[in-house]
Structure formats: structure tokens, C-alpha cells
FINU-306238 format. One record per atom (N, C-alpha, C): x, y, z. Coordinates in steps of 0.02 Angstrom, whole numbers, padded with zeros to 5 digits, always signed. Layout:
N
XYZ ...
end
This chain:
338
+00960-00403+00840 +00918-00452+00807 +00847-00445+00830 +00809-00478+00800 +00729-00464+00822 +00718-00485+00884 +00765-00566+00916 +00762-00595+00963 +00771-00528+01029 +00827-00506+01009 +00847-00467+01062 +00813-00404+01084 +00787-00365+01030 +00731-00310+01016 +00666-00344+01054 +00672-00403+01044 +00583-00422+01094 +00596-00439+01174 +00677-00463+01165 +00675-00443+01262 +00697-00392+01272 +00688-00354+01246 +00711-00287+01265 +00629-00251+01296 +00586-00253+01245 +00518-00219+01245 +00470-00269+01297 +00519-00322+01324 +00459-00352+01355 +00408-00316+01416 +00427-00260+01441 +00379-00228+01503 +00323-00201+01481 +00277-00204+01509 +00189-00196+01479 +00211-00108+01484 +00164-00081+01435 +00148+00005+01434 +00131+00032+01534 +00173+00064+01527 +00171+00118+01577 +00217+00095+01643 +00276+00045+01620 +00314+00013+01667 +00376+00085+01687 +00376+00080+01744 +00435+00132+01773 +00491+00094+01726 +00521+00064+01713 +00576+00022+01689 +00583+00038+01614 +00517+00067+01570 +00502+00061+01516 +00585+00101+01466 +00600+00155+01501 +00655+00194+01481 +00713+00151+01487 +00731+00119+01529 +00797+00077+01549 +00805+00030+01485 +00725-00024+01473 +00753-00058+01445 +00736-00036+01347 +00723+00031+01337 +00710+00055+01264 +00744+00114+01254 +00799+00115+01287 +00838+00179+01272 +00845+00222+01194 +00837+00164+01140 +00844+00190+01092 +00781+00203+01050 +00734+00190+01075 +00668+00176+01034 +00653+00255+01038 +00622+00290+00983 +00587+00362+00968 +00536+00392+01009 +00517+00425+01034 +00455+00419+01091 +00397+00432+01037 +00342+00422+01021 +00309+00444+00989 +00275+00501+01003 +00261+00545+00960 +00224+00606+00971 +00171+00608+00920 +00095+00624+00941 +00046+00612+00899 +00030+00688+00862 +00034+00667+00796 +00030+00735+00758 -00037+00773+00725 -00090+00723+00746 -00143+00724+00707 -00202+00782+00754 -00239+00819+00690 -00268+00894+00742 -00331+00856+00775 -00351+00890+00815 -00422+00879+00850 -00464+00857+00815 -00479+00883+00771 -00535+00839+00716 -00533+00771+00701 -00430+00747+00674 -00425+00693+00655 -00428+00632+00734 -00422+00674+00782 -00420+00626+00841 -00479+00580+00833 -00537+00637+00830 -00617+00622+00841 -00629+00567+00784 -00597+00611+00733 -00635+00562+00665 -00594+00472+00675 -00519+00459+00721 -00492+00414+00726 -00521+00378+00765 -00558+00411+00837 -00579+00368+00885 -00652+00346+00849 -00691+00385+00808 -00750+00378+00789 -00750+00305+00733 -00695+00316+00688 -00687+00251+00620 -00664+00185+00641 -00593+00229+00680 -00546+00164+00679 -00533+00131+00748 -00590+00149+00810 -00589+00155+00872 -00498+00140+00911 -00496+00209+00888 -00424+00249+00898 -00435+00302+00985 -00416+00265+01055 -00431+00318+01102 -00374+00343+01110 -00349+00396+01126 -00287+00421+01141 -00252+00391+01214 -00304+00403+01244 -00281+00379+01330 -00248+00307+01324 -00277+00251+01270 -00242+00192+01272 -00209+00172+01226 -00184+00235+01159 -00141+00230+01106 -00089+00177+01122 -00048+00193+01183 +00008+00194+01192 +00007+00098+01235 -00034+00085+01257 -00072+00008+01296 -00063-00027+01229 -00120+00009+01195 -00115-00038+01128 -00077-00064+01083 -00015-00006+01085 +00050-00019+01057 +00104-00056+01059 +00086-00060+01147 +00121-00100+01160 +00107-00176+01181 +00051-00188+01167 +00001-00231+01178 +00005-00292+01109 +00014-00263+01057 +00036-00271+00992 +00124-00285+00998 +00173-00269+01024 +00222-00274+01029 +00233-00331+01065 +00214-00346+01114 +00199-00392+01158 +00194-00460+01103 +00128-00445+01082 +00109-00524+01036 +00179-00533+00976 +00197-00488+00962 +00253-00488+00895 +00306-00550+00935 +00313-00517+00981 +00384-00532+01035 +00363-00623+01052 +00290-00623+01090 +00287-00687+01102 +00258-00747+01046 +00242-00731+00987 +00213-00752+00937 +00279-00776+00876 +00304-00710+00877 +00344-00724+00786 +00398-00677+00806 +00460-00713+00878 +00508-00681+00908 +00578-00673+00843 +00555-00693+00787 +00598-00684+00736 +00566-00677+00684 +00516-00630+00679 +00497-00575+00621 +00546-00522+00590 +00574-00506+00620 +00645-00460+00614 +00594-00393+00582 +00558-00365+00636 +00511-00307+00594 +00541-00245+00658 +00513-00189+00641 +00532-00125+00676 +00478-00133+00722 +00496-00118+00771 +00459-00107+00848 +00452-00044+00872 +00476-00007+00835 +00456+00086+00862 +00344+00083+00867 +00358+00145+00923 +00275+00143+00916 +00244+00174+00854 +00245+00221+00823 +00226+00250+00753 +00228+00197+00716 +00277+00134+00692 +00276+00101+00655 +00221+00057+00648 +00202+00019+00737 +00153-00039+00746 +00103+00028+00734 +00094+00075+00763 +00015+00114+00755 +00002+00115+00686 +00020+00106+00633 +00010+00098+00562 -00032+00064+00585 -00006-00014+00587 -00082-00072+00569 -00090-00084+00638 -00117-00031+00674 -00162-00034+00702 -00210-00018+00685 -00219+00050+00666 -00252+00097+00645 -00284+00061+00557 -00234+00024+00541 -00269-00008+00480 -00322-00060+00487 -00331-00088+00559 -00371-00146+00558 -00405-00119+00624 -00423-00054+00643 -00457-00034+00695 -00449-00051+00759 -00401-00051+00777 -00337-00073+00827 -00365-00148+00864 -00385-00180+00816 -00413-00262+00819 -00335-00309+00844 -00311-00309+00883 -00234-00340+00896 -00241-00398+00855 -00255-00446+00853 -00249-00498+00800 -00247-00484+00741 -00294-00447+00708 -00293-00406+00631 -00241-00385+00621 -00230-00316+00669 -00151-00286+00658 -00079-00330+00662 -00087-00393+00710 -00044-00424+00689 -00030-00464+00627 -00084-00487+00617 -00089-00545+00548 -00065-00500+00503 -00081-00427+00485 -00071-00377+00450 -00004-00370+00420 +00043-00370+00513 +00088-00367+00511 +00144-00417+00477 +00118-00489+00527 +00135-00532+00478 +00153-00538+00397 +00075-00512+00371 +00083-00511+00297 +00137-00462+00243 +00120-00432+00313 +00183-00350+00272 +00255-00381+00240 +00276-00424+00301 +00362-00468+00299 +00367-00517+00226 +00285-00537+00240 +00289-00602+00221 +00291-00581+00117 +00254-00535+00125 +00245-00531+00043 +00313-00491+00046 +00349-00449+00065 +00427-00426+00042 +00461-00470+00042 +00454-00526+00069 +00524-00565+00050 +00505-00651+00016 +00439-00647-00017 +00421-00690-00054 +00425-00669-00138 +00418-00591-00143 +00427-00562-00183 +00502-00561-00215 +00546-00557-00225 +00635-00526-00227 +00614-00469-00296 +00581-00485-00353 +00602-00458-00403 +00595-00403-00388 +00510-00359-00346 +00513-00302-00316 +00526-00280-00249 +00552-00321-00229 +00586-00301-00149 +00657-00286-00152 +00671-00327-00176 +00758-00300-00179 +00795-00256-00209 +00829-00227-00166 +00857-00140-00200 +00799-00092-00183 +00752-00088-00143 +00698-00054-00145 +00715+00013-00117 +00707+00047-00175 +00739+00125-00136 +00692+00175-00214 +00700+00245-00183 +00671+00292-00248 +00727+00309-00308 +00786+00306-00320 +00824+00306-00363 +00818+00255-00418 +00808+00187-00373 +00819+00129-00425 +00749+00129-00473 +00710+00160-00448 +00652+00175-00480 +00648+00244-00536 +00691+00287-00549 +00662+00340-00552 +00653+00344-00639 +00646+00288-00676 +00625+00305-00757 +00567+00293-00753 +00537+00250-00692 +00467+00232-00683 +00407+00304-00661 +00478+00327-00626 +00444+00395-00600 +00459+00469-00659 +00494+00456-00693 +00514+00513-00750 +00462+00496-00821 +00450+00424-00817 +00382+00428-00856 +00309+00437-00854 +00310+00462-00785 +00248+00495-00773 +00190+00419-00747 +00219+00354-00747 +00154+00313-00742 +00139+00297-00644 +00158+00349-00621 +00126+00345-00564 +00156+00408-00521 +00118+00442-00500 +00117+00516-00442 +00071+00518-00397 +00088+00564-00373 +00028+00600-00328 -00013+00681-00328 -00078+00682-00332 -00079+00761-00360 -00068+00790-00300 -00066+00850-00309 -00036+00893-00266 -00086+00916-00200 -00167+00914-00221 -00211+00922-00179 -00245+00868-00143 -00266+00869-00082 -00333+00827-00057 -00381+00837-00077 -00418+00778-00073 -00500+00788-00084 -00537+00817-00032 -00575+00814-00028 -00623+00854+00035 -00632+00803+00105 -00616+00737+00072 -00602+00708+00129 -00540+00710+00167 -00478+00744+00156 -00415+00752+00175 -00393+00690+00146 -00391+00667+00099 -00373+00609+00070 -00313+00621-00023 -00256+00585+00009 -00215+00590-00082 -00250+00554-00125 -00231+00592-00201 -00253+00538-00244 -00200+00513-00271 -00195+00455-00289 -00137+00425-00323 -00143+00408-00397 -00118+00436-00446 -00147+00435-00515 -00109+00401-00542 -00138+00321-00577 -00112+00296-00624 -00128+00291-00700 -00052+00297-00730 -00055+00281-00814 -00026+00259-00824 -00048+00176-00850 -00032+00128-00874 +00000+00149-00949 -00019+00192-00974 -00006+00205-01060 +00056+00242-01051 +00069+00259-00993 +00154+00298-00998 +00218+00245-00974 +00177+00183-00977 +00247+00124-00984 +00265+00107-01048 +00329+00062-01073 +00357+00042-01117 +00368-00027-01108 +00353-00063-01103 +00344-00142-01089 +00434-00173-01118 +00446-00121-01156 +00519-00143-01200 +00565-00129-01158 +00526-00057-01101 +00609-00014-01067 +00637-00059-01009 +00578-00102-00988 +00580-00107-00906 +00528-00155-00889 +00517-00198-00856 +00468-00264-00848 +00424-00211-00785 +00356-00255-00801 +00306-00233-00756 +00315-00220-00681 +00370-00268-00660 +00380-00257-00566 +00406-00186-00571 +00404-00153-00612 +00458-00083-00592 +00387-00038-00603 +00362-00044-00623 +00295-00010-00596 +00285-00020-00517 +00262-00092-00515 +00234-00107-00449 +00292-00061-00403 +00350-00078-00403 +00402-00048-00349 +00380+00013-00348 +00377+00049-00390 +00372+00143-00399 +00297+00147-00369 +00244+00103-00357 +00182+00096-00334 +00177+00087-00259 +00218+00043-00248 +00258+00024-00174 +00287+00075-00147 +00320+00104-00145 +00380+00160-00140 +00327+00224-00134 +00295+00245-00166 +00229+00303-00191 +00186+00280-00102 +00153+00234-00085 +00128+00212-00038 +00161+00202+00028 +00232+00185+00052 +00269+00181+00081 +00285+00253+00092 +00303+00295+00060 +00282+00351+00068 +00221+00412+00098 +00167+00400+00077 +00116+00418+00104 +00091+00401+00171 +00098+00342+00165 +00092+00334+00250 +00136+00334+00299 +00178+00369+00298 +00204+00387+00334 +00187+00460+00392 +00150+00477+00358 +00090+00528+00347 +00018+00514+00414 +00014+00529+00466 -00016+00505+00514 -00094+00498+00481 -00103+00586+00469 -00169+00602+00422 -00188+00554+00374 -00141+00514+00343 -00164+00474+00269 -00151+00408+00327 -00144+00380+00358 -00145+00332+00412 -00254+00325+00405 -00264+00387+00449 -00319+00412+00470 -00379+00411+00418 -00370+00449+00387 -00399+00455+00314 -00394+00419+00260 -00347+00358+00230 -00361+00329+00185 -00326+00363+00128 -00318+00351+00058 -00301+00365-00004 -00383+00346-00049 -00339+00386-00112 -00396+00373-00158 -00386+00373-00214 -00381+00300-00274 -00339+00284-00344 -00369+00329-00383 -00342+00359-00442 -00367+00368-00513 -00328+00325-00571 -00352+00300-00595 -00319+00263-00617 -00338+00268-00701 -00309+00290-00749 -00322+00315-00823 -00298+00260-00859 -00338+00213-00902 -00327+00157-00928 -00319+00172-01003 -00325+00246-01033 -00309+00271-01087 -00269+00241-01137 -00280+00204-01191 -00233+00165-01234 -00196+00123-01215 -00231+00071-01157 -00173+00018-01157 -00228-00046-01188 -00152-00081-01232 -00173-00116-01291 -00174-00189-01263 -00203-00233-01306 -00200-00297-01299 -00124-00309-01252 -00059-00316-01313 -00009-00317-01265 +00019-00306-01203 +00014-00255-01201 +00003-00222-01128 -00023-00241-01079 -00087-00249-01072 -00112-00299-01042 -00097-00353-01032 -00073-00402-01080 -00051-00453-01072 -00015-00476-01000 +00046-00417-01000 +00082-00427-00940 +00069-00423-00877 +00011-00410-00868 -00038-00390-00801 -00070-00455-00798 -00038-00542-00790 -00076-00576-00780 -00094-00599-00722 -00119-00648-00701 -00167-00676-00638 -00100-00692-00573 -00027-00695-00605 -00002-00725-00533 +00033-00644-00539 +00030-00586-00561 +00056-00516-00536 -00018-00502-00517 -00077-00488-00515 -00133-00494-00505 -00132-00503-00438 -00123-00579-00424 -00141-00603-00347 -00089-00571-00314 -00005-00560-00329 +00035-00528-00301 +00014-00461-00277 -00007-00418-00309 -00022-00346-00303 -00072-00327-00249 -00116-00377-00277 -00194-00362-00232 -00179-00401-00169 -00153-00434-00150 -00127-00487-00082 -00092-00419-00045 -00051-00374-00083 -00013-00346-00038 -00048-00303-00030 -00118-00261-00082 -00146-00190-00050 -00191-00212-00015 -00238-00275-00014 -00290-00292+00032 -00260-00334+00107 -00203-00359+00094 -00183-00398+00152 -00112-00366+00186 -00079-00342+00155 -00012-00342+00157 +00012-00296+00180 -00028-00214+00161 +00001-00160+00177 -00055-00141+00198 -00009-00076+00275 -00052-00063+00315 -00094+00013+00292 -00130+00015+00250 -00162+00077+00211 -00237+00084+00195 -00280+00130+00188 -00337+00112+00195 -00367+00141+00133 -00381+00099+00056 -00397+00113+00006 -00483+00127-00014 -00498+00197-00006 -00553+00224+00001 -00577+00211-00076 -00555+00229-00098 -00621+00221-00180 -00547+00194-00221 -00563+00171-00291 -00517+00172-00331 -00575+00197-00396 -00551+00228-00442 -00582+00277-00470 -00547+00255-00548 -00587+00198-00608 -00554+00194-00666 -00601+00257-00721 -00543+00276-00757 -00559+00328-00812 -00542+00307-00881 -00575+00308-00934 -00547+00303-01008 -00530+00224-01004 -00556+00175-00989 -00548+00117-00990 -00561+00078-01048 -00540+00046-01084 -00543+00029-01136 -00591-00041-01143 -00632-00061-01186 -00645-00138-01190 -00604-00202-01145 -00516-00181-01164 -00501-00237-01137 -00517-00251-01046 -00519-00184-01027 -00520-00181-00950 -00576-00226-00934 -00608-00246-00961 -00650-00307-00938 -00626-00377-00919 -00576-00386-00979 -00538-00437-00973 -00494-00434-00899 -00465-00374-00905 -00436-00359-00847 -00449-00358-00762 -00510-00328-00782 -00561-00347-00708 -00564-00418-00665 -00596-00449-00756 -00621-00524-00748 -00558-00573-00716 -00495-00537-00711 -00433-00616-00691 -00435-00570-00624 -00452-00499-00613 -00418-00488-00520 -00480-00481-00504 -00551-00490-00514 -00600-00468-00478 -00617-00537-00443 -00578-00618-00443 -00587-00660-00391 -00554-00653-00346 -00507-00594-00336 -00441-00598-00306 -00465-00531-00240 -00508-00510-00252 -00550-00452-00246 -00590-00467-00184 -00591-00455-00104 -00635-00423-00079 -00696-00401-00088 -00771-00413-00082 -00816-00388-00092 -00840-00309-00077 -00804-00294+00004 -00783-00223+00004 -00718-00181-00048 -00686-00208-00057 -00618-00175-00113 -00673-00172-00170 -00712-00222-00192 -00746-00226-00256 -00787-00182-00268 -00837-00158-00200 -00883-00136-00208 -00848-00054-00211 -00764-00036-00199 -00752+00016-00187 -00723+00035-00264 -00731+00017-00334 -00723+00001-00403 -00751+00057-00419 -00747+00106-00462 -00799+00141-00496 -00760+00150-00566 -00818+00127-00632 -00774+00135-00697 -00827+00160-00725 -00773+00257-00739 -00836+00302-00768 -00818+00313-00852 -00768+00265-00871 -00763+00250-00937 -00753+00332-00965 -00756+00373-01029 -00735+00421-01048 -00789+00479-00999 -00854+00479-00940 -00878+00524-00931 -00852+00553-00867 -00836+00631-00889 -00792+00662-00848 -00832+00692-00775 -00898+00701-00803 -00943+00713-00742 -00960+00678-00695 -00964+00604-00719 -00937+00549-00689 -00886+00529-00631 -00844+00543-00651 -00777+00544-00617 -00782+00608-00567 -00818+00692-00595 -00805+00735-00542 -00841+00726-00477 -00902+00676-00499 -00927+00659-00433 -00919+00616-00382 -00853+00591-00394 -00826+00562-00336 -00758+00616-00322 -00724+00634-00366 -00669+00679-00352 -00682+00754-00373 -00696+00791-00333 -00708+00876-00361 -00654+00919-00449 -00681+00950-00478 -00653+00966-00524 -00577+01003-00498 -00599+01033-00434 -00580+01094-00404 -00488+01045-00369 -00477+00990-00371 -00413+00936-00360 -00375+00919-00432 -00413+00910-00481 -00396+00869-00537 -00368+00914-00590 -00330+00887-00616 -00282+00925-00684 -00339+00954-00736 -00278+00964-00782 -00356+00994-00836 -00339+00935-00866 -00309+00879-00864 -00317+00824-00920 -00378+00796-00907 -00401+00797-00831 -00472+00760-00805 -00534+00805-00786 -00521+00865-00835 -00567+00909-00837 -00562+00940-00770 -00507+00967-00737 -00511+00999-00663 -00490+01067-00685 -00464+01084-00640 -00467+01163-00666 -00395+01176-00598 -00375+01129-00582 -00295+01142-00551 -00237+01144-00614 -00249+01155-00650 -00191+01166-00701 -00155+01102-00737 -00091+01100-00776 -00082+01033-00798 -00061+00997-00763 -00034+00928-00766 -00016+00864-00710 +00047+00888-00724 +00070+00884-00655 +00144+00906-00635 +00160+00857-00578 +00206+00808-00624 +00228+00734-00592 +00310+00764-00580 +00330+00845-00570 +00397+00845-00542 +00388+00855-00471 +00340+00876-00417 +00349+00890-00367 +00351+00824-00333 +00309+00784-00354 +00299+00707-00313 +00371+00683-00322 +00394+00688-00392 +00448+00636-00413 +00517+00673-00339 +00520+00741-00330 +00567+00755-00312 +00558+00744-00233 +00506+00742-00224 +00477+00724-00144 +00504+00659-00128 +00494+00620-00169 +00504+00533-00165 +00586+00532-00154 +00603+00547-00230 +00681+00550-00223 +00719+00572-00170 +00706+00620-00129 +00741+00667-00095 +00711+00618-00038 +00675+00574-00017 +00663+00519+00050 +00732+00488+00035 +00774+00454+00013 +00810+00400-00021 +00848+00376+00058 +00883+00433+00097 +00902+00423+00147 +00867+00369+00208 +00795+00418+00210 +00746+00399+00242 +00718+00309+00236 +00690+00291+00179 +00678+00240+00140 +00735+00174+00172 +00803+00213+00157 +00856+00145+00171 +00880+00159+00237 +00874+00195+00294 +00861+00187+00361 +00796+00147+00376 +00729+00157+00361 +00682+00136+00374 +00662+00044+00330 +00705+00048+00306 +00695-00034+00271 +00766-00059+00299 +00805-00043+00307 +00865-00083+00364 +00848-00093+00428 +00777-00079+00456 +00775-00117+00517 +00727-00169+00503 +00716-00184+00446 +00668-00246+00418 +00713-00290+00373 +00718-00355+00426 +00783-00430+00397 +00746-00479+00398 +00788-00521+00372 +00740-00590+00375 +00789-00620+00423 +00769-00654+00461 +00833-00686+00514 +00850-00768+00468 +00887-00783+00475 +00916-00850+00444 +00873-00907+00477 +00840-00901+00519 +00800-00964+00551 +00730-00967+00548 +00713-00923+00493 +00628-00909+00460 +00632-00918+00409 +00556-00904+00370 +00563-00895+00303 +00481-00896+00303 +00458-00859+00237 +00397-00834+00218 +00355-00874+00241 +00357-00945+00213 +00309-00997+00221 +00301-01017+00291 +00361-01007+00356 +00331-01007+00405 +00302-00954+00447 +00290-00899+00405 +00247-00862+00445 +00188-00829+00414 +00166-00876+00335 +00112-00869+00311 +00106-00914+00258 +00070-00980+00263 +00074-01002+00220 +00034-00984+00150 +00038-00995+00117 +00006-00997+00046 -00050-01044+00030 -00100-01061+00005 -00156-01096+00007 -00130-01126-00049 -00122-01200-00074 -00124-01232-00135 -00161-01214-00181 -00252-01218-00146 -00295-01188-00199 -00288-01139-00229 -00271-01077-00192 -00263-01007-00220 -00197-01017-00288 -00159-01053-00283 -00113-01061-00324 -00130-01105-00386 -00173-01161-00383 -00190-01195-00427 -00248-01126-00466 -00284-01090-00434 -00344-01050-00458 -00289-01003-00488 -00252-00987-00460 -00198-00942-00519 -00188-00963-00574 -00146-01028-00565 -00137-01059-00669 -00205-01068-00688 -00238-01092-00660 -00312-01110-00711 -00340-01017-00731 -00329-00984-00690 -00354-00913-00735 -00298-00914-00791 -00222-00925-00762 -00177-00888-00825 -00183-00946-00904 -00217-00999-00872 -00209-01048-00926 -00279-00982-01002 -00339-00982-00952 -00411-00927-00971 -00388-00857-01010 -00316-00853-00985 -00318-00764-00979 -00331-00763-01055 -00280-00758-01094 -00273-00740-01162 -00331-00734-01211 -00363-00774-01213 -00432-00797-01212 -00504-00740-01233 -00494-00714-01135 -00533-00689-01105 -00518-00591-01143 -00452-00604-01140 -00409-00524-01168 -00440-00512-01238 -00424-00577-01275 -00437-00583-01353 -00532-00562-01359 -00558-00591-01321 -00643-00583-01327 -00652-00505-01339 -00632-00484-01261 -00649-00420-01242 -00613-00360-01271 -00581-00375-01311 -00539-00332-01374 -00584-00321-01424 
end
């Protein structure tokens, strides 16, 4: 149980005892080259000499704070949000916090969460990864909204296959380090369509990439955006970070546009690159072939029977009342900007 996992880890970093009482815990081994050390201690004031202090320093507060989080305590796991909140121990914890708290406030996309239960989401192409980095050592994650069917499958099965795509990647020390980077192709999606993207999946989504998950979203990059995407903006851009906001770029149909944040020399030839066509089988089979991985690594994350979401994050009334009053606006706002 989590209870028992936190007296287990109770000895501070560098205790002779530390082996006795973590026999089973992974030792960590840091995989990242010389460069990424520098560029970690330089961004995310990442030192190596006190990786391991900090880790457990963070483990420590889990244990005496929220002794029934029921979260994984390996060191690789907490160095995620560390490294996501610049090893700020309170940040990384709250972080942490939020991680639990939006999976199991969620059920429609948390439960069953694996790459199989997903894979028409992933056989229709509306979310991959290309195959290259950018020059910053950074993935791009390419979304198309226009390769859903609103008839086949409700919108959370996106989000999951979005979830799952990310859960993935960082696992990845380098993309820890470095960040991701969206493309996101808004190509023919219609009034309808939109529709289903309203203000309380909105606050859901963006709660979990700005608060929730431990990942560091470097640009998001919209292409071929249509009129309505205004509408669209207008219900998540209160929901929005002024840094997330300011990290927005919508280069609408210009492709030169777009190459100057992402090189031609990464991008398909659908986005005028010159890497050849989008080939969403290598990602899809990468993902799939985790499945093992995925349901080992989400079975050491429970909810214990003597918690629950709201006590370890509450929800703001306002933020919830400001939700219906946008969704009461939305339709509205869709219909204008059409």
C-alpha cells in the first residue's frame, strides 16, 4: 500500500540502511549525454551530485504530506516532476499531486488506460509522432482533428490516445530535458466538430497539460485553421497560462510560416517538408508494442479507499461556475466565427 511504501523509504538519501529498507526499488541510472546534463543543470537547475538528495527529498514530503497518494516512489519516476518544475520541491509535489488527482476525477479517460483500447484512435491517424527531432532535440506531436468521426467514438478517445502518446514520450529522459513540440492541423474541422470540444473538456485537457502532467510543452504550432478556431481559442484561452499562451503560434494556411519554427528538413511533404509522406505506422506500433509496459507502470498507481480527489485537490467553485457560463456562450461564439 502507499502507507507501507512511505515507511519503507523513510531514510534521508545516502543512509547506509538505504538498501535494507528498498530492496525492491530500481536503482536509477542517468541516461542523458554530457550536453543534456549541462543544458539540465543550466534550464531546469538539475545538479547531478544532488539528483539523488532531491529525490529523495521529494519522497520524503509524498510520505509525510499525502501518506496515501498511492503513487510510484521509484527515483526516475519522482525525477519526472522534478525536472518539470525545476526541481522546486513544492512545485514538483503539487505537480505530483495533480497527476493522481486529474486520473481519477476523470474515469471516462482513465479507465482501461492502455494502447490497445485505443488503437482506432491510433489507426485513424488523429494523433502520432514524426519520426524526427527538431534541432532542439525535441518530438513533435502532430495533431488531426479532421481524421476523427464524432459518429465512431466520443471525443475522450482522442484525449486517451493523446494521454497514452505523452505517457509515452516521457519516459524518455531527453524529452524530460528538452520538452515536446505540438503541430496541430485544424484542416476541415466543421462547426460540428467543434462543437464537442466544449469548455468543461477544455478545462479538463488544459488542467492536465499545464498542471497535471509532468512534461514541458515548448511551442504548440496551429496550421490550416479554420475561422471557427477562433471560436475555439476564445472558450480555452481563459483556461490558458499567459506563458502556454504566449507559446500559441497560428500560421493559418502559410507554410513558410510554420517552417520557421519547425525546419522543412523534420516535416512530411503534407507540411511542405521534404522527409517524405506521414507515416503514422511506426509510432502506432511503438505505442502498441509498450502495452506490457503501460499496465505494469499504471498498476503501481491506486487510489486507496480512505482518499479521494477532492481531498487532495480541491476544485475552485468559481472555476466551475466560469465553465457553464462559457458553455452556456459557446454555441454562440462557434456560430459567429463560422
Amino acid at each position: 500500500s502507499g502507507d507501507s511504501d512511505c515507511t519503507r523509504t523513510s531514510p534521508s538519501a545516502g543512509s547506509p540502511s538505504d538498501s535494507e529498507f528498498l530492496p525492491d526499488r530500481p536503482k536509477y541510472v542517468c541516461s542523458l549525454s554530457p550536453d543534456l546534463i549541462t543544458k539540465a543543470r543550466e534550464e531546469l537547475q538539475e545538479k547531478p551530485e544532488w539528483r539523488l538528495r532531491d529525490v529523495q527529498a521529494l519522497r520524503d514530503m509524498v510520505c509525510k504530506d499525502y501518506p496515501s497518494l498511492g503513487t510510484c516512489l521509484d527515483d526516475a519516476f519522482l525525477l519526472r516532476f522534478l525536472r518539470a518544475r525545476k526541481f522546486d520541491y513544492d512545485r514538483a509535489l503539487q505537480l505530483l499531486v495533480n497527476y493522481h488527482t486529474c486520473r481519477r476525477s476523470w474515469p471516462e479517460v482513465f479507465s482501461n488506460l492502455k494502447p490497445s483500447a485505443i488503437k482506432p484512435v491510433l489507426e485513424s491517424g488523429f494523433v502520432t509522432v514524426l519520426p524526427h527531432l527538431d534541432p532542439e532535440g525535441r518530438h513533435v506531436v502532430c495533431i488531426r482533428p479532421d481524421r476523427w468521426t464524432p459518429s465512431n467514438y466520443p471525443i475522450t478517445e482522442n484525449i486517451r490516445a493523446i494521454y497514452l502518446t505523452l505517457e509515452k514520450l516521457i519516459q524518455s529522459e531527453e524529452t524530460q530535458v528538452n520538452g515536446i513540440v505540438i503541430l496541430a492541423d485544424y484542416k476541415g474541422v466543421s462547426l460540428s466538430k467543434a462543437s464537442h470540444f466544449g469548455p468543461f473538456v477544455a478545462k479538463k485537457v488544459i488542467g492536465i497539460l499545464q498542471d497535471g502532467f509532468p512534461i514541458r510543452i515548448k511551442a504548440v504550432n496551429i496550421i490550416n485553421e479554420p475561422r471557427i478556431f477562433k471560436g475555439i481559442f476564445a472558450i480555452i484561452k481563459p483556461f490558458l497560462k499567459e506563458k502556454i499562451a504566449n507559446r500559441f503560434f497560428l500560421h493559418g494556411c502559410d507554410l513558410n510560416s510554420l517552417h520557421q519554427n519547425i525546419p522543412p528538413v523534420i516535416l512530411p511533404e503534407e507540411y511542405g517538408g521534404t522527409s517524405g509522406k506521414l507515416d503514422i505506422s511506426a509510432w502506432n506500433e511503438l505505442l502498441l508494442a509498450s502495452e506490457e509496459d503501460f499496465l505494469h507502470d499504471f498498476s503501481q498507481l491506486f487510489l486507496p479507499c480512505d482518499s479521494s480527489p477532492r481531498d487532495m485537490l480541491v476544485s475552485g467553485d468559481a472555476d466551475e461556475k466560469q465553465c457553464d457560463d462559457s458553455l452556456r456562450g459557446m454555441k454562440p461564439q462557434l456560430y459567429y466565427c463560422y
